[in-house]
Every structure is written in structure tokens, then in C-alpha cells.
BAPAGU-293895 format. One record per residue (C-alpha): residue in one letter; residue number from 1; x, y, z. Coordinates in steps of 0.001 Angstrom, whole numbers. Example, Ala and Ser with C-alpha at 12.3 -4.5 7.8 and 13.67 -1.06 7.14 Angstrom:
2
['a', 1, [12300, -4500, 7800]] ['s', 2, [13670, -1060, 7140]] 
This chain:
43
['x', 1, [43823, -71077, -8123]] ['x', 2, [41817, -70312, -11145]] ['x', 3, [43480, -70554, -14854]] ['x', 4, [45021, -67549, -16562]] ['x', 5, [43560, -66206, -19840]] ['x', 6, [46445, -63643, -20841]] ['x', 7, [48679, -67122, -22342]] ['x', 8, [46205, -69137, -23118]] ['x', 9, [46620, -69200, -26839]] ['x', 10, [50370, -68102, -27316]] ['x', 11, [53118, -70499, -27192]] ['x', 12, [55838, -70684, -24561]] ['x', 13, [58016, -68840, -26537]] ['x', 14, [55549, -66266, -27628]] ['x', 15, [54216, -65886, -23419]] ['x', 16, [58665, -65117, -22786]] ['x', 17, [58382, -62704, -25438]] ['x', 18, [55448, -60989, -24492]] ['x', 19, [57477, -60227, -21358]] ['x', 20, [59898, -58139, -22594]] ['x', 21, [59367, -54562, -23866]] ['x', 22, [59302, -53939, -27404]] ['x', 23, [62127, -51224, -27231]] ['x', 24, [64049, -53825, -26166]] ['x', 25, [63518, -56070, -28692]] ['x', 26, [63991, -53490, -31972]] ['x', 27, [67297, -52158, -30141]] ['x', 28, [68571, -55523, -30118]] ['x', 29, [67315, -56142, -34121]] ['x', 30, [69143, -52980, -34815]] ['x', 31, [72363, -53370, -33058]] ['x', 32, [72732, -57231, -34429]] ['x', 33, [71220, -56564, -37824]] ['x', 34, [69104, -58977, -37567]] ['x', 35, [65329, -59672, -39076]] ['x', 36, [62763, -59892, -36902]] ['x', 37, [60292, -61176, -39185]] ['x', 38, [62271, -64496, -39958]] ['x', 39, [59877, -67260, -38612]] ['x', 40, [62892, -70066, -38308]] ['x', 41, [65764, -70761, -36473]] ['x', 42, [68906, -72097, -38168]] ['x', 43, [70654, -74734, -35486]] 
């Protein structure tokens, strides 16, 4: 089974995120308010 190239430089989080449609992601900025520039993630 040869080696995918489409993840091969993006982190784990960055491959789940590439997964899911931009709309989705900019509806869910707007209805939370949130930034989604902000690099870190306050635990």
C-alpha cells in the first residue's frame, strides 16, 4: 500500500481540518464569535 502525499506535511490536526468544509467552519466562527486566526488554545 503505497504512502499518501495529500498529509504529508500537515499536522494531525491540520489533516481533521482539512476534512471539513470551509462553510462549516466560518458558520461555526460566526455563530460562537469566535477568532479563527488565534493560533493557541487556552486549557
Amino acid at each position: 500500500m503505497g504512502k499518501s502525499n495529500y498529509f504529508s506535511t500537515k499536522s494531525v490536526f491540520g489533516q481533521l481540518l482539512s476534512l471539513i468544509k470551509d462553510k462549516t467552519i466560518s458558520d461555526a466562527v460566526k455563530k460562537h464569535d469566535a477568532d479563527r486566526y488565534v493560533k493557541k488554545f487556552k486549557s
